[in-house]
C-alpha positions as CSV (number, residue, x, y, z in Angstrom):
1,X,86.5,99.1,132.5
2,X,89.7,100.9,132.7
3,X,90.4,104.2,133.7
4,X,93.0,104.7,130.6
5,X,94.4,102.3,128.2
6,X,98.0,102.5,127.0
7,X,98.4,102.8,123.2
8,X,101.1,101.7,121.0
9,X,102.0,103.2,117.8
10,X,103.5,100.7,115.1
11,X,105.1,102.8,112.5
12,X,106.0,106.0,112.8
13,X,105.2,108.3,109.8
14,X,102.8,110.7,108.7
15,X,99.7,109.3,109.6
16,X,100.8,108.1,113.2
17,X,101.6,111.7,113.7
18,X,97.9,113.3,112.8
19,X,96.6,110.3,115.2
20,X,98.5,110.8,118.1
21,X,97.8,114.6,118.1
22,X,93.8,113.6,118.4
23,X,94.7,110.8,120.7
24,X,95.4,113.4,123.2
25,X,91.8,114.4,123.0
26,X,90.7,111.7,124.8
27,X,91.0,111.4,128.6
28,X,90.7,107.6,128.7
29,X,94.1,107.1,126.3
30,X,97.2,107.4,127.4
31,X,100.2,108.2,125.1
32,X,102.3,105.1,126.2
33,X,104.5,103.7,123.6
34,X,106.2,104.4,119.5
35,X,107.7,101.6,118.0
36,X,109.8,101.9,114.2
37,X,112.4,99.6,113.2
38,X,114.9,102.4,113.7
39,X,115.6,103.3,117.4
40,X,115.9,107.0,116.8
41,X,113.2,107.4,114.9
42,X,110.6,105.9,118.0
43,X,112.4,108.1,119.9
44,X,112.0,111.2,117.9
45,X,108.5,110.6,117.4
46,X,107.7,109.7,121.1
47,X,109.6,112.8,122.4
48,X,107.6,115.2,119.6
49,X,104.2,113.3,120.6
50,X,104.6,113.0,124.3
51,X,105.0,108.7,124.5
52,X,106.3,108.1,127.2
53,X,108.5,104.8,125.8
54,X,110.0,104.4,122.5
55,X,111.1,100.8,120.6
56,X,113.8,100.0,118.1
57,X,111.7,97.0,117.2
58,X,107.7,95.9,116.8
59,X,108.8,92.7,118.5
60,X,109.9,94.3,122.0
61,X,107.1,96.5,121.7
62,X,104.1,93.9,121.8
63,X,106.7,91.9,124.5
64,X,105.7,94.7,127.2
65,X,103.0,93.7,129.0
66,X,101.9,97.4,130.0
67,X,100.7,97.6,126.1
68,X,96.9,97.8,125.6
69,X,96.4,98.8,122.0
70,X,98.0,99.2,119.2
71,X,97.6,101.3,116.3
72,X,99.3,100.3,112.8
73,X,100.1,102.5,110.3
74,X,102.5,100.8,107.9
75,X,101.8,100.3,104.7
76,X,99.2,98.3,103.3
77,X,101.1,95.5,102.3
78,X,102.7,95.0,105.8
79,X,99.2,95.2,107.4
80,X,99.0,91.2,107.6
81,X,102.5,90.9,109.5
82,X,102.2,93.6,111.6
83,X,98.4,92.1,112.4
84,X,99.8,88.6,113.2
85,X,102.7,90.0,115.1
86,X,100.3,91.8,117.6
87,X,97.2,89.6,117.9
88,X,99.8,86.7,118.7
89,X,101.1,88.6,121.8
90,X,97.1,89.3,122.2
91,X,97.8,93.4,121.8
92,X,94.0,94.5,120.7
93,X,94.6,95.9,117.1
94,X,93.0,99.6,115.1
95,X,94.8,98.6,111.9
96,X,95.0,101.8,109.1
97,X,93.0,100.8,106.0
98,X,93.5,99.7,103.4
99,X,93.2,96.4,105.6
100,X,95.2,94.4,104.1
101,X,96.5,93.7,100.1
102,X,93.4,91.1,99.6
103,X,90.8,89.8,101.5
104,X,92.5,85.8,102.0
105,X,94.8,88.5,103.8
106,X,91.9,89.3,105.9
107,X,90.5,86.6,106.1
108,X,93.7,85.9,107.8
109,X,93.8,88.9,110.1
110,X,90.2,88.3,111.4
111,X,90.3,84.2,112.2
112,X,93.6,85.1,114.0
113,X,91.4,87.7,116.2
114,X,88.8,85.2,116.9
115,X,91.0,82.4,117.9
116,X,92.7,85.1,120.4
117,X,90.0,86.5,121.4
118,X,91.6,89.5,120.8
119,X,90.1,92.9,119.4
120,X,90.7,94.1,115.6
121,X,89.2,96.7,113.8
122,X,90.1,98.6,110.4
123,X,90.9,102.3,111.1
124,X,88.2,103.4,108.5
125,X,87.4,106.6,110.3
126,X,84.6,107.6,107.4
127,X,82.0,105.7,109.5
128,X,82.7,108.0,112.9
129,X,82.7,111.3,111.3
130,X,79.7,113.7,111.5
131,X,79.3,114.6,108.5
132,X,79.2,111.3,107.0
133,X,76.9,110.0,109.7
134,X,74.4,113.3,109.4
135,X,74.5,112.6,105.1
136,X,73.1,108.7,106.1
137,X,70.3,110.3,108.1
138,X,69.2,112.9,105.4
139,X,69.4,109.9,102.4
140,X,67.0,108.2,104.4
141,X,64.1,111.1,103.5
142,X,61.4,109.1,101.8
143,X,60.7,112.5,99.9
144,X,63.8,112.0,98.3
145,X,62.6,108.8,96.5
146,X,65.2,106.1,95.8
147,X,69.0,106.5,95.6
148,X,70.0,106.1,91.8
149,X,73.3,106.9,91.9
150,X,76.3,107.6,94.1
151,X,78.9,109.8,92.3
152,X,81.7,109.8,94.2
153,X,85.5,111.0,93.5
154,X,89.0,111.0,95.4
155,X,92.2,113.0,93.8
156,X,95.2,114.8,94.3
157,X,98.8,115.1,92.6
158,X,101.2,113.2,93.1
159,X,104.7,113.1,92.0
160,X,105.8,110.2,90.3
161,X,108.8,108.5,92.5
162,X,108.9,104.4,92.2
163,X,110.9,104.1,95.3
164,X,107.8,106.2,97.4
165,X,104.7,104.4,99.4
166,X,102.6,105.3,97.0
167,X,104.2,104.3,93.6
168,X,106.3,101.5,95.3
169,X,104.6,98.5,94.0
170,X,105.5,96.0,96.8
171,X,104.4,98.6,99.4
172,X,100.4,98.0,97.7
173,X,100.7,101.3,95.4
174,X,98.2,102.8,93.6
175,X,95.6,105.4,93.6
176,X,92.9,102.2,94.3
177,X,93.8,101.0,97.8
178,X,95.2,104.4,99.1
179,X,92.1,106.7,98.5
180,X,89.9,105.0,95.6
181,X,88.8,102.7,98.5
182,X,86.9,105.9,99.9
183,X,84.6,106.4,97.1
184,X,84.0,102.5,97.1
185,X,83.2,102.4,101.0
186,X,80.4,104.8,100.2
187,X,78.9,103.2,97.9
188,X,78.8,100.2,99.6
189,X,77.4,101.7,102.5
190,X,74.5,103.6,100.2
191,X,73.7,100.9,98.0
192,X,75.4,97.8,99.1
193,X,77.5,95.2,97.1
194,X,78.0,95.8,93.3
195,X,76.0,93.3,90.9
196,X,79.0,94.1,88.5
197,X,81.9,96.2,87.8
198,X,83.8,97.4,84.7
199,X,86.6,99.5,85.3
200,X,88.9,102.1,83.3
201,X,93.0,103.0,84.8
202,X,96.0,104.3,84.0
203,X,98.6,101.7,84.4
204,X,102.6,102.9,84.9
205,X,105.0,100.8,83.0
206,X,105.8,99.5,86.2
207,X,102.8,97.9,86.7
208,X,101.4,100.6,89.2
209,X,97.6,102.2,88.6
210,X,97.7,105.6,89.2
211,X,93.9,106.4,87.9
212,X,91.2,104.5,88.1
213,X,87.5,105.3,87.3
214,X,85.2,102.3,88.3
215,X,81.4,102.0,87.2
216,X,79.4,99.6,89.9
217,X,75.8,98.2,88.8
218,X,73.4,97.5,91.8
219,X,70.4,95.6,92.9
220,X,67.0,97.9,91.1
221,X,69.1,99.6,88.3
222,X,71.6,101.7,90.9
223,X,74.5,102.7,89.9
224,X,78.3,104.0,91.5
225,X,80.5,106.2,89.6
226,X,83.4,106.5,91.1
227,X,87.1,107.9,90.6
228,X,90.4,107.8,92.0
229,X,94.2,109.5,90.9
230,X,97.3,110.8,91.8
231,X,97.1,112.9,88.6
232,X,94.4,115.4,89.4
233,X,92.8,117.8,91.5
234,X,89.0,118.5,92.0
235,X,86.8,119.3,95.3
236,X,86.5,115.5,95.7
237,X,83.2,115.7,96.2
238,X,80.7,112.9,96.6
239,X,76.7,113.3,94.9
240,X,73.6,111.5,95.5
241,X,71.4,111.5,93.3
242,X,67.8,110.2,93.8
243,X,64.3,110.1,91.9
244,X,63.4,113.9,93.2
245,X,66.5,115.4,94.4
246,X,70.3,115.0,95.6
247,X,72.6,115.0,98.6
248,X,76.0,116.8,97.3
249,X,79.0,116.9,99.9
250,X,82.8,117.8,100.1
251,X,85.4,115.4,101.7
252,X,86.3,118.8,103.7
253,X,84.8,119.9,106.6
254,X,84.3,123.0,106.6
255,X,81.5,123.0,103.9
256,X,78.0,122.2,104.5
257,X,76.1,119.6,103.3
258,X,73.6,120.6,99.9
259,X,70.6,119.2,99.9
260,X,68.1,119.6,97.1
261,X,64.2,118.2,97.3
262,X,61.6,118.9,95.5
263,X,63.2,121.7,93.4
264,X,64.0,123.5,97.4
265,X,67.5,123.9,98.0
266,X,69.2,124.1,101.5
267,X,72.5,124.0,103.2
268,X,72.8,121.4,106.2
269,X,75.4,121.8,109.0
270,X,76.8,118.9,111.1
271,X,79.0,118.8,114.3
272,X,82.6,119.4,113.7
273,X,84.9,117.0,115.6
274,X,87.3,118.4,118.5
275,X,90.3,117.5,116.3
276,X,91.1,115.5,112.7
277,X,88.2,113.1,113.7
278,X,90.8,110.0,114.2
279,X,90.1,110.6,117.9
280,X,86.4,109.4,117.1
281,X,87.5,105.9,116.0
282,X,90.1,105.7,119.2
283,X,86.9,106.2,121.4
284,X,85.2,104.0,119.6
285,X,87.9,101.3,120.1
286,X,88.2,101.5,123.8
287,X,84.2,101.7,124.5
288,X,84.5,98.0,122.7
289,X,87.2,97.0,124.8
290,X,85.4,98.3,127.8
291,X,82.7,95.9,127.0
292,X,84.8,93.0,126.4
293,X,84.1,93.0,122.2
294,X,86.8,91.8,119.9
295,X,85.5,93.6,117.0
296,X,83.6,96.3,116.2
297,X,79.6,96.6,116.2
298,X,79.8,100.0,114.1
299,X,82.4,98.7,111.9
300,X,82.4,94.5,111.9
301,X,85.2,92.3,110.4
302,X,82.8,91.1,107.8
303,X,82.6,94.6,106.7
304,X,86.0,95.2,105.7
305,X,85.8,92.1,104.4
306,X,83.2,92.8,102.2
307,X,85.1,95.5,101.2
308,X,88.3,94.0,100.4
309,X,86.1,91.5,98.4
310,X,85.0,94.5,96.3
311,X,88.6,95.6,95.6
312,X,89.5,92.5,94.6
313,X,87.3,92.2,92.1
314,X,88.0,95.8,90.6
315,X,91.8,95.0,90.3
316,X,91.2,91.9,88.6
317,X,88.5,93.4,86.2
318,X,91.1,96.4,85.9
319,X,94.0,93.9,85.5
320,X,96.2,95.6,88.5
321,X,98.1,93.1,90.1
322,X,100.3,93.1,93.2
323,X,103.4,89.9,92.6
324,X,104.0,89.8,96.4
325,X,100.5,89.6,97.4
326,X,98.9,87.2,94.4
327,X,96.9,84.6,95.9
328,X,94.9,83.6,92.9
């Protein structure tokens, strides 16, 4: 067990930001390195975060020994590379979700970690935050009866810009793997795999979805109805409806959990994390490495690659394709 590992950041943009601030939550994790393929840019970053090394280059970066873990948060379609690049120099690996662009990627990613012996995990922080965790411990109320349905959206506006992350089609674009994948991990988590899926989006004329509304059957008549777009705004909210009541929740924390049984309605509080919440799936990441683990017990490779399996299956029923990343 160490006293504090030293953590890496690979890629430094939005999302690397709002993780380092909760990194410095946690005693045991020391703010040790930025990495961007622009020297000034690491630099900028590790001066504004507090790292006390910056790198020009991902390569020099998983060369220094002193480098314990790394976090990526690149895009999705450079999640296999940037994988490779740091299990090969046996740098343990919290890789931002989506995982990868498909699950061969994956596939990829996780026999690489296994051969190395070397830890990887999907930074899929849903399955570490309180609220999420307290909603699975009320849906297990036998007085609610079974789950029928999981209604679950994810939306905001976007602009439209080609060139940007999140309508750049080589860059894994689309409202499906950036945020519809959150509706989908719920529902696998509540009812399990889909028995079939059928699928409505809104395709760009460059080939990018940008709306997606997904309809999953499941084992005993279940069903997911679930939505993602850049085109909209709701409370992006996620219901559960079962035979005598339902569990209603919004993505944001500072609302309580409804609960309705039996006609009696309540409000349900939870513990709100010390920061964001990313500093609950860093903690989780070095109590694994404490214990030797190369992947996670709470969140297991053949979980995310169940997941990818899933959305895989909805882009090809919703005809979304990727040209860099086509395997078939």
């Amino acid at each position: 067990m160490k006293s504090a590992y030293n953590w890496a950041i690979l890629g430094c943009g939005k999302i690397a930001r709002k993780f380092s601030e909760d990194l410095k939550l946690l005693p045991n994790a020391k703010l040790y390195a930025a990495s961007s393929r622009n020297l000034d840019n690491a630099r900028r970053f590790a001066k504004d975060l507090g790292y006390e090394k910056a790198y020009g280059s991902y390569l020099e970066m998983v060369r220094d020994p002193e480098v314990d873990v790394v976090y990526i948060a690149t895009p999705h379609a450079m999640h296999l590379e940037h994988s490779t690049l740091c299990l090969t120099h046996k740098k343990a690996v919290l890789c931002e979700k989506a995982f990868a662009m498909n699950s061969k990627e994956v596939e990829q990613m996780a026999g690489l970690s296994r051969k190395n012996q070397t830890f990887l995990m999907e930074a899929f922080w849903t399955i570490f935050q309180s609220k999420f965790l307290k909603v699975l411990d009320l849906a297990k109320d036998k007085d609610l009866g079974r789950l029928k349905f999981v209604k679950s959206d994810f939306m905001f506006n976007a602009d439209f810009d080609p060139d940007q992350r999140l309508y750049n089609i080589d860059l894994g674009a689309g409202s499906l793997l950036d945020i519809g994948i959150y509706p989908i991990f719920r529902s696998l988590v509540l009812l399990g795999k889909p028995t079939s899926i059928k699928t409505m989006a809104s395709i760009r004329p460059t080939g990018v979805e940008d709306s997606i509304c997904m309809l999953f059957g499941h084992e005993n008549g279940a069903m997911s109805v679930l939505t993602s777009s850049f085109e909209s705004s709701c409370k992006n909210e996620t219901e559960l409806c079962f035979e005598n009541g339902f569990i209603k929740f919004e993505r944001d924390p500072q609302y309580p959990i409804l609960v309705e049984k039996n006609g009696k309605r309540e409000e349900v509080g939870f513990d709100l994390p010390r920061g964001m919440g990313y500093e609950l799936e860093a903690a989780h990441v070095m109590e694994c490495l404490d214990k030797g683990l190369i992947e996670s017990p709470v969140l297991p490779l053949s979980a995310s690659l169940d997941l990818m399996n899933v959305l895989d299956a909805v882009r090809k029923e919703a005809g979304i394709v990727f040209p860099k990343h086509d395997y078939s």
